[in-house]
matplotlib code that plots the C-alpha trace (Angstrom):
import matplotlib.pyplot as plt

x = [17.7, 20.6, 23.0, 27.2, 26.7, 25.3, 28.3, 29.4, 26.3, 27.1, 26.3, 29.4, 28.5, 30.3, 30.0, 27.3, 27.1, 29.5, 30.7, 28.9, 29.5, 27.7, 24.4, 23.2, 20.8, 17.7, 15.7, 13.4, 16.2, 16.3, 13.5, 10.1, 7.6, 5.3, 2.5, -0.8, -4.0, -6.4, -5.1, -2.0, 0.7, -0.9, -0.5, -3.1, -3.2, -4.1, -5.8, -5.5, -7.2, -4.7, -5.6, -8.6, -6.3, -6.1, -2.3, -1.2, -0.1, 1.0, 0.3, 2.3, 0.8, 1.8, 0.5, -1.7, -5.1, -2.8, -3.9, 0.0, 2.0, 2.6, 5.3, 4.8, 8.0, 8.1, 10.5, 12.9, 13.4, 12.8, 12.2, 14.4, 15.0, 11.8, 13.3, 10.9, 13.1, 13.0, 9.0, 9.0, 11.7, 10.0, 6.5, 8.7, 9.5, 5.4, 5.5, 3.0, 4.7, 3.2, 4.7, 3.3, 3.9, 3.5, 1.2, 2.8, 5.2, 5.6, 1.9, 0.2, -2.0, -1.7, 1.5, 4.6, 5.3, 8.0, 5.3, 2.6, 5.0, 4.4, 1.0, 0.5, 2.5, -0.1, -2.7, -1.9, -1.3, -5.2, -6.2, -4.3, -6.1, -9.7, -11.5, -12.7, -9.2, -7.4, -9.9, -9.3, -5.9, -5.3, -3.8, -2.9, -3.3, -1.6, 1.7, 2.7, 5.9, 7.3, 10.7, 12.0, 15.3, 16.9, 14.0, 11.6, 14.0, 13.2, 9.2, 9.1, 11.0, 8.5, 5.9, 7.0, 7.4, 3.9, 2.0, 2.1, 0.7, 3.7, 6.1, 9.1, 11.1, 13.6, 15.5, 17.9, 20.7, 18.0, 18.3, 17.7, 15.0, 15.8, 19.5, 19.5, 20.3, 23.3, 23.3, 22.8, 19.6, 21.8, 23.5, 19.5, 18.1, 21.3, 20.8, 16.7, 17.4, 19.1, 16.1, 12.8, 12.4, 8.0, 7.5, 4.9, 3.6, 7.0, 10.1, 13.9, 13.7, 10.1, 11.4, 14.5, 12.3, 9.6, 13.1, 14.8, 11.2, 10.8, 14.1, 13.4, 10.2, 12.0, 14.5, 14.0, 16.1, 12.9, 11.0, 13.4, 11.4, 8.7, 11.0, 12.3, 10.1, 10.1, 12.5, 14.7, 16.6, 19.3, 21.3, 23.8, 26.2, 28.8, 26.8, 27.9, 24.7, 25.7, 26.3, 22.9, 21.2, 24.3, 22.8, 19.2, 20.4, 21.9, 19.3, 17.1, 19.5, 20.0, 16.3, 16.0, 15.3, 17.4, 15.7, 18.5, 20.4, 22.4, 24.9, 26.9, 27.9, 30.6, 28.0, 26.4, 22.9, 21.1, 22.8, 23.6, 25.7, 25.1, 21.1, 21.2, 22.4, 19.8, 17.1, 18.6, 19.1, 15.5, 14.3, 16.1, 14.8, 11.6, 11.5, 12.0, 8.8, 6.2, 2.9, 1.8, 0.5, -3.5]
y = [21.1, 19.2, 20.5, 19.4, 17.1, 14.8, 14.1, 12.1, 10.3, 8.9, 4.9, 3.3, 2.3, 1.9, 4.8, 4.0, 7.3, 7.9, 11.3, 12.4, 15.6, 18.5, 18.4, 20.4, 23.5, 22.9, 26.3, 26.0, 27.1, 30.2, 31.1, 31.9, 29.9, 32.0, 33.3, 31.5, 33.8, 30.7, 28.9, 30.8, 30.1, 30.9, 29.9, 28.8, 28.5, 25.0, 23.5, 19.8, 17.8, 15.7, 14.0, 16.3, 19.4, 21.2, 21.5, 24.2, 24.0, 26.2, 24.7, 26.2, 25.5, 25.0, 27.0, 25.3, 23.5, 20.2, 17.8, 18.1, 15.8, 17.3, 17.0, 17.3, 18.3, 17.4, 20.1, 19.1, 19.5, 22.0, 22.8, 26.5, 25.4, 25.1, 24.6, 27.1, 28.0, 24.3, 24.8, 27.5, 25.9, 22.3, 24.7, 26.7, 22.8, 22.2, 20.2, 21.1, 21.6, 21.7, 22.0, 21.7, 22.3, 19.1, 19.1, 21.5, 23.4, 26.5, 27.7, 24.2, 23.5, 20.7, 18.8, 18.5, 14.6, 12.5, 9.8, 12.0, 13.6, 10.7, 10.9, 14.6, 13.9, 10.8, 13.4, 16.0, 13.0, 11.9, 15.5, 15.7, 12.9, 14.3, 13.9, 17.7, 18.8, 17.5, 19.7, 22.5, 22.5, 20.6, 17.9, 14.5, 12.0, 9.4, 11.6, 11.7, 12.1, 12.6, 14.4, 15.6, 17.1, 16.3, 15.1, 15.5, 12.9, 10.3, 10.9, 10.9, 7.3, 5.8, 7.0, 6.4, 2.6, 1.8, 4.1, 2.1, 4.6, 7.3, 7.3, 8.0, 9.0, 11.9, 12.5, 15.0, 14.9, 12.4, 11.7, 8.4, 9.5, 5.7, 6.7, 7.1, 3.6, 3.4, 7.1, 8.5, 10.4, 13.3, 13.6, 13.4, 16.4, 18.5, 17.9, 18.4, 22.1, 23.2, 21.9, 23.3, 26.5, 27.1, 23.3, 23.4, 21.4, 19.7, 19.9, 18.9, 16.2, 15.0, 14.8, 13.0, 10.7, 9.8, 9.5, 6.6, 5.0, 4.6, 4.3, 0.7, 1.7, 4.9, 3.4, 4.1, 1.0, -0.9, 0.9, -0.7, -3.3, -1.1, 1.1, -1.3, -0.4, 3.1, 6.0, 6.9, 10.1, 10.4, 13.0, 13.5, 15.9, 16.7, 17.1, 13.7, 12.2, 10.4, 6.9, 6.5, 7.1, 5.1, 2.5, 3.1, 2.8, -0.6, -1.8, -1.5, -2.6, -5.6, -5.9, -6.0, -1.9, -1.0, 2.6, 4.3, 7.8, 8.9, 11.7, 13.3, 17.3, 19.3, 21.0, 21.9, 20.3, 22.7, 23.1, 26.8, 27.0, 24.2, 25.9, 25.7, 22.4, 21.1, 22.2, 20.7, 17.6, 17.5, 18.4, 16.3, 13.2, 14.2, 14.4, 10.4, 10.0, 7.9, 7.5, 3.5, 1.9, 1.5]
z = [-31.0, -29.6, -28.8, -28.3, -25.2, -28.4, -29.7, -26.2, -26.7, -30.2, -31.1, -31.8, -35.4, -38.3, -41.2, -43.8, -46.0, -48.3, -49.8, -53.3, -55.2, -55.2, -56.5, -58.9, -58.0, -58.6, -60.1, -57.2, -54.7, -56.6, -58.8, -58.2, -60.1, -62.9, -61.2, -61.6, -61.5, -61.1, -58.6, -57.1, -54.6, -50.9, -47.1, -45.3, -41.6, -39.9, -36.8, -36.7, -34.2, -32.2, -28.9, -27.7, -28.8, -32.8, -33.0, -34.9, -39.0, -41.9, -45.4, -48.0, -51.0, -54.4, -57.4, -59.7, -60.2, -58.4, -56.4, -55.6, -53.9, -50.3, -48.0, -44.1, -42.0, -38.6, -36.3, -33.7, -30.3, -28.8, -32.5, -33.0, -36.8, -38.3, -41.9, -43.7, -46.1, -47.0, -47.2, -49.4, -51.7, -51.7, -52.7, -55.5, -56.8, -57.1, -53.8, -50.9, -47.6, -44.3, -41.1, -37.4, -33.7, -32.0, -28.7, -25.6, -28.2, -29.9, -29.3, -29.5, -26.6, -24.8, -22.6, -24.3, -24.2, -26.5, -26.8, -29.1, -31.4, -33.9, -32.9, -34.0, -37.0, -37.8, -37.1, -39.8, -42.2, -41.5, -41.5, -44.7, -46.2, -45.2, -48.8, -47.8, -46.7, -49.5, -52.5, -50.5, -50.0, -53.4, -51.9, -53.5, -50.9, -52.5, -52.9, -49.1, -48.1, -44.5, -43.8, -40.1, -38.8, -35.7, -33.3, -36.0, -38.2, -35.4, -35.9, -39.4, -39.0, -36.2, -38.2, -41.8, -40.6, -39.6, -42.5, -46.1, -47.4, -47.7, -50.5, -48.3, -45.6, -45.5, -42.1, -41.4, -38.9, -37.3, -33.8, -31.8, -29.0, -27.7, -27.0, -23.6, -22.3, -20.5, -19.9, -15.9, -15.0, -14.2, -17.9, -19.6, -17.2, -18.5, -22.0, -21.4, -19.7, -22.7, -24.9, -23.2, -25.0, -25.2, -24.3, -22.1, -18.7, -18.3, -17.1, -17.6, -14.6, -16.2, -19.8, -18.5, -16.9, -20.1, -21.9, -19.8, -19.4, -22.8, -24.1, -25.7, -27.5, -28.5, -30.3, -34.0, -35.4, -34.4, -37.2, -39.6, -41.3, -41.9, -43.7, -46.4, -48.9, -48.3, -50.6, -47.6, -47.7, -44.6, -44.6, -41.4, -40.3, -38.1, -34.8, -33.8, -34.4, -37.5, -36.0, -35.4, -38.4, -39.9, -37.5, -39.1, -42.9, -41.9, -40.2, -42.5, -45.8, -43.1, -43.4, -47.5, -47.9, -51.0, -51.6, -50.1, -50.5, -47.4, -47.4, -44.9, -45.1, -43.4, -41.2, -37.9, -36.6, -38.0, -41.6, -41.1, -44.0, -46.3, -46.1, -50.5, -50.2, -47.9, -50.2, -53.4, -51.5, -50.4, -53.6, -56.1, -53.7, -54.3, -57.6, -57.7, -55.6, -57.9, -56.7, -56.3, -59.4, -58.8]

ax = plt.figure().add_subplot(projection="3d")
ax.plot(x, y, z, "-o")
ax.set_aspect("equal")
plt.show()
């Protein structure tokens, strides 16, 4: 997760989001669902195949006969904050959730690499939509939706912008992985030591390097058009990241998206106490997910 040496690093972009009140609590923040004998509430551990690899997935999934809609979340980097209490309140709402470790982290064989994050995440979204995988997990395949904080907020925007198929976009203190340009070698391999935690085959110096080598194709305003007709939920806060995905949002308003809702909170990166908030946030964007008309 990034950490304060972001806030130096901040675009210099006017403020899109404005302040809203609180919203309401949903029940699913704080009440269980009734129990379902038939078809109840359950995790299920998940191997996805990703670049000669299986990553490594939870589903948490939804009571009822479904298909439900499902909701993949996609973790930062290194990835401390793994939002699971967002999981289990987007499952309480009648949402799937599913979250992963992308290649090289947390468990996941394979090299850690910037580059294949959106290609794991576009590999649980196929695995998701596996005629066999979605019975048995009671998956609706045409009620996708993609959300990621910090790092992850960046992949769920690269990838939300080339997949037609996903109803929307939520990103949450996103971060620009293309932000590097202009900043010295010296300053990346800093900020990459303090954001290696499990990551494995790699190294500060070698993530600096993939970072200013691919700064251009990083750079998530260049999903924009793709993103136009996507629901987009951005949420910032006040880790100094905010410029850029107030730079997204206008990028892609510039580009004809209208299905915006951004909001910025009086928090840290990693929500620590606006966590009720988060959730009702999330959840309340969900509910106005409608599944194409056929």
């Amino acid at each position: 997760m990034f950490r304060s040496i972001l806030i130096a690093l901040a675009l210099a972009v006017p403020a899109a989001s404005a302040a809203r009140p609180e919203p309401r609590i949903p029940a699913a923040v704080f009440t269980d669902p009734a129990p379902d004998k038939d078809f109840p509430a359950r995790m299920e551990v998940l191997h996805v195949p990703s670049g000669g690899v299986e990553i490594n997935g939870v589903a948490y999934l939804a009571a009822g006969k479904g298909p439900h809609p499902t909701v993949i979340i996609c973790h930062g980097w290194p990835g401390n904050e793994k939002n699971l209490d967002l999981a289990q309140a987007v499952r309480r709402a009648g949402w799937n959730a599913v979250t992963f470790n992308y290649r090289g982290s947390w468990g996941s064989p394979g090299s850690f690499r910037f580059a294949q994050n959106p290609e794991d995440a576009r590999a649980v979204l196929a695995f998701l939509r596996d005629p066999v995988t979605a019975r048995r997990l009671r998956v609706d395949p045409r009620r996708l939706a993609i959300v990621g904080h910090s790092m992850g907020g960046w992949v769920a925007a690269m990838v939300a912008g080339q997949d037609a198929g996903l109803l929307g976009a939520g990103l949450i203190s996103a971060a620009n992985m293309g932000f590097v340009r202009g900043m010295d070698r010296e300053g990346i391999v800093k900020m990459a030591a303090g954001n290696a935690e499990t990551l494995a085959d790699t190294s500060p110096e070698r993530m600096a390097d993939e970072l200013q080598a691919n700064a251009a194709a990083f750079d998530f305003l260049k999903a924009a058009p793709g993103l136009t007709a996507k629901s987009l939920l951005v949420l910032s806060s006040d880790d100094g990241l905010r410029p850029q995905t107030d730079g997204l949002v206008q990028a892609v308003r510039a580009a004809g998206g209208r299905r915006i809702t951004a909001y910025h909170a009086a928090t840290d990166h990693s929500w620590s106490d606006r966590r009720i908030e988060l959730q009702a946030r999330v959840i309340h964007w969900l509910k106005t997910l409608s599944p194409p008309v056929k």
